[in-house]
PAZAPA-4460 file (N, C-alpha, C; in steps of 0.05 Angstrom, whole numbers, plus 32768, in hexadecimal, padded with zeros to 4 digits):
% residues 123
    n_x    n_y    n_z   ca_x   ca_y   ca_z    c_x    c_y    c_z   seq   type   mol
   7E3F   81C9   7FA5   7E29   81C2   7F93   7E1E   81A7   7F9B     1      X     A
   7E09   81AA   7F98   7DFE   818F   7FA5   7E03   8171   7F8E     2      X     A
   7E12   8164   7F8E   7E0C   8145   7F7F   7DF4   813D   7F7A     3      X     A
   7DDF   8131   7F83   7DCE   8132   7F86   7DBB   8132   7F71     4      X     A
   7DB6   814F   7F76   7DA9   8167   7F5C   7DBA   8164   7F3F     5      X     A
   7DCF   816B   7F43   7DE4   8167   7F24   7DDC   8149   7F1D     6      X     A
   7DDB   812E   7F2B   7DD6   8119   7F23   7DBD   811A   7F14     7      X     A
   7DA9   8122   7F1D   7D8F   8122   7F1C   7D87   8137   7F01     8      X     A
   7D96   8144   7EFE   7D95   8158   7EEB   7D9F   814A   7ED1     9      X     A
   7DB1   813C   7ED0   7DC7   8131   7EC1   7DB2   8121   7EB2    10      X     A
   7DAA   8106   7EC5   7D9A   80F9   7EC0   7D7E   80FE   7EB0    11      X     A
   7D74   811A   7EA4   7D5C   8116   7E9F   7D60   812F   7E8E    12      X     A
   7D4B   8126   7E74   7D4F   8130   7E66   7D61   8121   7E42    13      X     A
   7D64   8132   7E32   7D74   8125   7E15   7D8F   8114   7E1C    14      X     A
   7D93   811D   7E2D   7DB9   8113   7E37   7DB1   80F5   7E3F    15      X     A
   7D9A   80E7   7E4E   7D98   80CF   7E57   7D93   80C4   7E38    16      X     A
   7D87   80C3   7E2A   7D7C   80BA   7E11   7D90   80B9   7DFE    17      X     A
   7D9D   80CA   7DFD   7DBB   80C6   7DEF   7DCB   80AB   7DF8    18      X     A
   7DD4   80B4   7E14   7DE2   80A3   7E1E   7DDA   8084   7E1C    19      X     A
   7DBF   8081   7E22   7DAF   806E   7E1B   7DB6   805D   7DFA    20      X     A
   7DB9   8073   7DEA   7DB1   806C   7DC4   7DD3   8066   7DCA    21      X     A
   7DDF   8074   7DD4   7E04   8068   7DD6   7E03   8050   7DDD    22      X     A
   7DFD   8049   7DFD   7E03   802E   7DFC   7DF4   8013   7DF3    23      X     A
   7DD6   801B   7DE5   7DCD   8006   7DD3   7DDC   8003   7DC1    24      X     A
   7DEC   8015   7DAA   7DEE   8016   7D95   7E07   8002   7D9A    25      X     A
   7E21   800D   7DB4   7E33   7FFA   7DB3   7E31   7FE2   7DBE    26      X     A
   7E1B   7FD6   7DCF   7E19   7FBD   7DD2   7E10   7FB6   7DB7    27      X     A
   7DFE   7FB8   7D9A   7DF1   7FAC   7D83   7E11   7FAC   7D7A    28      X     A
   7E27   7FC1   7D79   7E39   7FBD   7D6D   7E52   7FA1   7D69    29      X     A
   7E52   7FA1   7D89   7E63   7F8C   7D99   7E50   7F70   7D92    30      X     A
   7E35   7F76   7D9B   7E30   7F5D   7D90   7E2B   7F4F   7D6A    31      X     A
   7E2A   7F63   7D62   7E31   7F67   7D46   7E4B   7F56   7D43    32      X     A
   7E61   7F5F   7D4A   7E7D   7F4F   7D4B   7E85   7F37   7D59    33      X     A
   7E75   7F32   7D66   7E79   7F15   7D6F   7E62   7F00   7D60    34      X     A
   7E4F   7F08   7D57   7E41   7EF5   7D44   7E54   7EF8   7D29    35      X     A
   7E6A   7F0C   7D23   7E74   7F0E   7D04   7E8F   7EF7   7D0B    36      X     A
   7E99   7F00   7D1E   7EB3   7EEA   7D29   7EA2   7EC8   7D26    37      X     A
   7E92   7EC7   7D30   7E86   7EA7   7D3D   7E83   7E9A   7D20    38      X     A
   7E6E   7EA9   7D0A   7E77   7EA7   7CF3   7E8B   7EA6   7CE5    39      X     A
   7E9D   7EB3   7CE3   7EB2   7EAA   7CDD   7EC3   7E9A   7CDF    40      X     A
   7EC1   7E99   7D05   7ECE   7E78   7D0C   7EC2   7E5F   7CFA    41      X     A
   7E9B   7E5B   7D03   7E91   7E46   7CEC   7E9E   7E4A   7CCD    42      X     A
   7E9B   7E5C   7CC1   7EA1   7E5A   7C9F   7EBA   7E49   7C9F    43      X     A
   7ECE   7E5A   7CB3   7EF3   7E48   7CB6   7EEA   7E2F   7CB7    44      X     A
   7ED9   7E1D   7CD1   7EDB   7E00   7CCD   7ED9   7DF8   7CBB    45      X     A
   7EC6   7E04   7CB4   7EBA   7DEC   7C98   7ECB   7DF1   7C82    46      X     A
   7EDE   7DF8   7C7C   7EF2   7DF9   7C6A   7F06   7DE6   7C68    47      X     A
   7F14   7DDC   7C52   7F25   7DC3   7C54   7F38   7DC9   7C61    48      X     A
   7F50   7DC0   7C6F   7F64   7DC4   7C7C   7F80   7DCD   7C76    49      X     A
   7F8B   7DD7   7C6F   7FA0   7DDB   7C61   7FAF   7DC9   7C55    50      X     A
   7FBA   7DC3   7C36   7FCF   7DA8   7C34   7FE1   7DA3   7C48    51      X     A
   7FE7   7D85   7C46   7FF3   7D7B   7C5D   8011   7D7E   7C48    52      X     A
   802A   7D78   7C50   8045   7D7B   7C49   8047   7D6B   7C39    53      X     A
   803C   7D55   7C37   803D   7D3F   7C20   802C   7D41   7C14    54      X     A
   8017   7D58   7C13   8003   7D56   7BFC   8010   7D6D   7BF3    55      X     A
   8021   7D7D   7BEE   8027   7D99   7BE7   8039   7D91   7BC7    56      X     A
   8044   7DA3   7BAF   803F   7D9B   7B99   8062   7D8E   7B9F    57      X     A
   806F   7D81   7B8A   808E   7D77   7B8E   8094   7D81   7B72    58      X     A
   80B7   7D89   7B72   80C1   7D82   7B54   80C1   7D68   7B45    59      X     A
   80C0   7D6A   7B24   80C0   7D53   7B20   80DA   7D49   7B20    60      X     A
   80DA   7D35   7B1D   80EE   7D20   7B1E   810E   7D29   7B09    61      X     A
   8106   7D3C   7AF2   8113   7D3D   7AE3   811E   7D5D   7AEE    62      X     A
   8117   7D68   7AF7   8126   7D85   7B10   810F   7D96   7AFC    63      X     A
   8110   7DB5   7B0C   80FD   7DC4   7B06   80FB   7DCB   7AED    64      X     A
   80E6   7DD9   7AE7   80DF   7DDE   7AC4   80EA   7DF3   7ABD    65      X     A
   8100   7DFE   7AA4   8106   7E14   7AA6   80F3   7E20   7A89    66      X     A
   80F8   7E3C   7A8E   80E9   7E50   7A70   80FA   7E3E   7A56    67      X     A
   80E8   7E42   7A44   80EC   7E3B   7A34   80E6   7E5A   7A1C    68      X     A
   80F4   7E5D   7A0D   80F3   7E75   79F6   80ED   7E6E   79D2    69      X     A
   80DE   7E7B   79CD   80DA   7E72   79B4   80CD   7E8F   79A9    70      X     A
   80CB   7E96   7985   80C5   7EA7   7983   80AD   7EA2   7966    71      X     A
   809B   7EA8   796A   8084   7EA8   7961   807A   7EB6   7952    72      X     A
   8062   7EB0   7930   805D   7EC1   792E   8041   7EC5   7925    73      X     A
   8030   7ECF   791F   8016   7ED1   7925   800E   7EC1   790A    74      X     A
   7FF6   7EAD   7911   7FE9   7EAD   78F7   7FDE   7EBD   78E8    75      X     A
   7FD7   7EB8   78CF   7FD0   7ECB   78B4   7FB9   7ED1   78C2    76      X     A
   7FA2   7EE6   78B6   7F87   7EE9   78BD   7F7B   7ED6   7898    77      X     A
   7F69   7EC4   78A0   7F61   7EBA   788A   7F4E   7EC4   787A    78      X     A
   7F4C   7EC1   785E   7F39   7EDC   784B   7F1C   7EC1   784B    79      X     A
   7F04   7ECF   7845   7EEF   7EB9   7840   7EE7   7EB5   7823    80      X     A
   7EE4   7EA6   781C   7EE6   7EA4   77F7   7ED2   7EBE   77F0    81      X     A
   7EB9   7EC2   77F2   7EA5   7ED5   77EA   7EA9   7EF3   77F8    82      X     A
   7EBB   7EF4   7807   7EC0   7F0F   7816   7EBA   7F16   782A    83      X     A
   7EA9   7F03   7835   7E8C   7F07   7849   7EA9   7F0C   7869    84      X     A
   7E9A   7F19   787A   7EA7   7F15   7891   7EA5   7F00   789E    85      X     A
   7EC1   7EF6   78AB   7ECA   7ED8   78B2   7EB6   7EE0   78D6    86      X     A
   7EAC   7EC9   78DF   7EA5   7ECD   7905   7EB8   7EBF   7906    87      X     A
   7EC0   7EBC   7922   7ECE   7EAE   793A   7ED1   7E99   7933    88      X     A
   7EBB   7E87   7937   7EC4   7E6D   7930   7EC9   7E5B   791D    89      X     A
   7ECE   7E71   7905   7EDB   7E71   78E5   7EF4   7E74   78E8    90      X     A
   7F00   7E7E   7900   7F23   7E8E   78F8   7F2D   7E6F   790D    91      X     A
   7F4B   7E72   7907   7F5A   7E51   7913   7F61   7E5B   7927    92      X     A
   7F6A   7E4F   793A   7F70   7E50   7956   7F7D   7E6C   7961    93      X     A
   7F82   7E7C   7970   7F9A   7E8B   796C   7FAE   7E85   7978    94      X     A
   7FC3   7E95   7976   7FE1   7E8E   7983   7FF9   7E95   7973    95      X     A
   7FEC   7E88   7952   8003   7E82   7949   8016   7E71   794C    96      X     A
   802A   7E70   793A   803B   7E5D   7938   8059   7E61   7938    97      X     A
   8064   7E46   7941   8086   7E4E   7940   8096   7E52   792A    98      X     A
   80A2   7E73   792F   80B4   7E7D   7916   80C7   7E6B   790D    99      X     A
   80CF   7E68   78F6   80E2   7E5D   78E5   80F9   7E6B   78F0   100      X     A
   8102   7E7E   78EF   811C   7E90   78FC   811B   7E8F   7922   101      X     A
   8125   7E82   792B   811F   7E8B   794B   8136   7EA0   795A   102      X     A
   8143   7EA2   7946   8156   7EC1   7953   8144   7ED0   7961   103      X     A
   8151   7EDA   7978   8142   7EEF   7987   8146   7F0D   7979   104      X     A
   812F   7F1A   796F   812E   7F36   7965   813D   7F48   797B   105      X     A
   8150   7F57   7969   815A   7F69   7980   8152   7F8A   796E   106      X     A
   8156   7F9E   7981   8153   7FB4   7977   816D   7FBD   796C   107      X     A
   8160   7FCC   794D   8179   7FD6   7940   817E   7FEF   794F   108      X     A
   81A4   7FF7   7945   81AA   800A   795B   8199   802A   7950   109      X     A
   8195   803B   796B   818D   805F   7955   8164   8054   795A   110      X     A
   8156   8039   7956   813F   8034   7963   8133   8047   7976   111      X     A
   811E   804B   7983   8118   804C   7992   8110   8036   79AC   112      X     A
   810B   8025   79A3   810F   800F   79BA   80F1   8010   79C4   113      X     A
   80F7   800D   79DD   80DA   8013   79E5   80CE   802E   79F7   114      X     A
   80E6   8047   79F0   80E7   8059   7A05   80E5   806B   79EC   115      X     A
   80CF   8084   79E8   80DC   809C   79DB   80C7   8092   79BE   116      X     A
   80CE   80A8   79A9   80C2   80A1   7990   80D3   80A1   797F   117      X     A
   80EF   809F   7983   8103   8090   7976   811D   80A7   7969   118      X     A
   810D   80C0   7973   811F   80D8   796C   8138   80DB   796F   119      X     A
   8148   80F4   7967   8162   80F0   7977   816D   80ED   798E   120      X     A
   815E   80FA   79A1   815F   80F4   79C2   8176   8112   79C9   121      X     A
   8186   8107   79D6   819F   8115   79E3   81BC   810E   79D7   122      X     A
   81B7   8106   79C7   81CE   80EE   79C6   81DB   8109   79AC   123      X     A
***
């Protein structure tokens, strides 16, 4: 078979124009990713530097903070003298306040706990 001819054949026609739309598309791609990298390098500079070892946070002096437990209980909802409905910035803070009793609530035994709807189970 002649080379030649097969080259020449190859060459002309939809197949060049393809090949063509291929390697434009991956040179716009490649160069696509090296303007996204170069950017990215600039955005990095201009960013502060990471803390240095002596700027990073320390314990205090008195050793670390541990949990503290306390048991809480909601404030009242307040009534408005005329009935009217109370807005937002009529009601007191929320959170509530610290219980008089601070025993930790335990579940009575036969409960359901927090698993089940409290039935007899298997038991």
């Amino acid at each position: 078979m002649d080379t030649i001819a097969t080259a020449h054949l190859a060459a002309t026609g939809p197949s060049v124009l393809a090949t063509v739309a291929f390697v434009v598309v991956g040179v716009a791609l490649v160069g696509g990713l090296i303007w996204a990298f170069r950017l990215g390098f600039r955005v990095r500079r201009s960013e502060p530097a990471p803390p240095r070892p002596h700027e990073q946070p320390h314990l205090p002096a008195s050793g670390p903070v541990r949990e503290t437990r306390q048991v809480r209980e909601p404030n009242e909802m307040p009534r408005s003298a005329d009935g009217e409905r109370l807005t937002p910035h009529e009601l007191r803070p929320t959170g509530g306040r610290d219980s008089d009793d601070q025993s930790r609530p335990r579940w009575d035994a036969g409960s359901s706990g927090s698993f089940g709807s409290g039935g007899p189970g298997t038991r």
